[in-house]
C-alpha positions in Angstrom: 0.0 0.0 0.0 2.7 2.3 0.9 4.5 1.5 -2.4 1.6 2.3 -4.4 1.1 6.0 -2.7 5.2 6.6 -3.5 4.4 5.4 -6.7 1.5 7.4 -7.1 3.6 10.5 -6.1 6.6 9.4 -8.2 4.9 10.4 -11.4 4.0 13.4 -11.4 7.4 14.6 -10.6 8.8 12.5 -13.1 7.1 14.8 -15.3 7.7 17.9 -14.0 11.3 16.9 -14.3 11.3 16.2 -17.5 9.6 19.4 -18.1 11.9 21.7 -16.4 14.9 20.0 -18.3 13.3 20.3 -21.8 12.3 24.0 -21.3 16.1 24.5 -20.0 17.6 22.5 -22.9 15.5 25.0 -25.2 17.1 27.9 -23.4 20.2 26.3 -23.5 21.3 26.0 -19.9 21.3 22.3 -18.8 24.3 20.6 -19.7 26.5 21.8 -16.6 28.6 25.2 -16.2 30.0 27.4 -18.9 34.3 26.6 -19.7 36.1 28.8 -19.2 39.0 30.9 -21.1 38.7 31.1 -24.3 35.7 29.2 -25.3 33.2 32.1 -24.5 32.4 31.7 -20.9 34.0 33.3 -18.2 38.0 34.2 -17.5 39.1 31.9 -14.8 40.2 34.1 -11.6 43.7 31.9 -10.7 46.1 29.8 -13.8 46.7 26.7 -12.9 50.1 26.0 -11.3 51.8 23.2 -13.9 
């Protein structure tokens, strides 16, 4: 019985999930944070000691 009410309550956010990340693939803004440098996102703030 319990199972069935988590179930029950699974699905809707199932599809609010996959909602949310189809409106933010349409904006462009799901697959993780911008690079940085050179590639059009931000400068980093520190180089990297090699």
């Amino acid at each position: 019985m319990i199972a069935a009410v988590g179930q029950f309550q699974r699905d809707p956010q199932n599809e609010l999930t996959a909602e949310g990340i189809t409106a933010a693939e349409a904006e462009g803004r799901y697959r993780g944070r911008r690079r940085l440098g050179s590639h059009g996102g931000p400068t980093p703030r520190f180089s990297p000691s090699k």
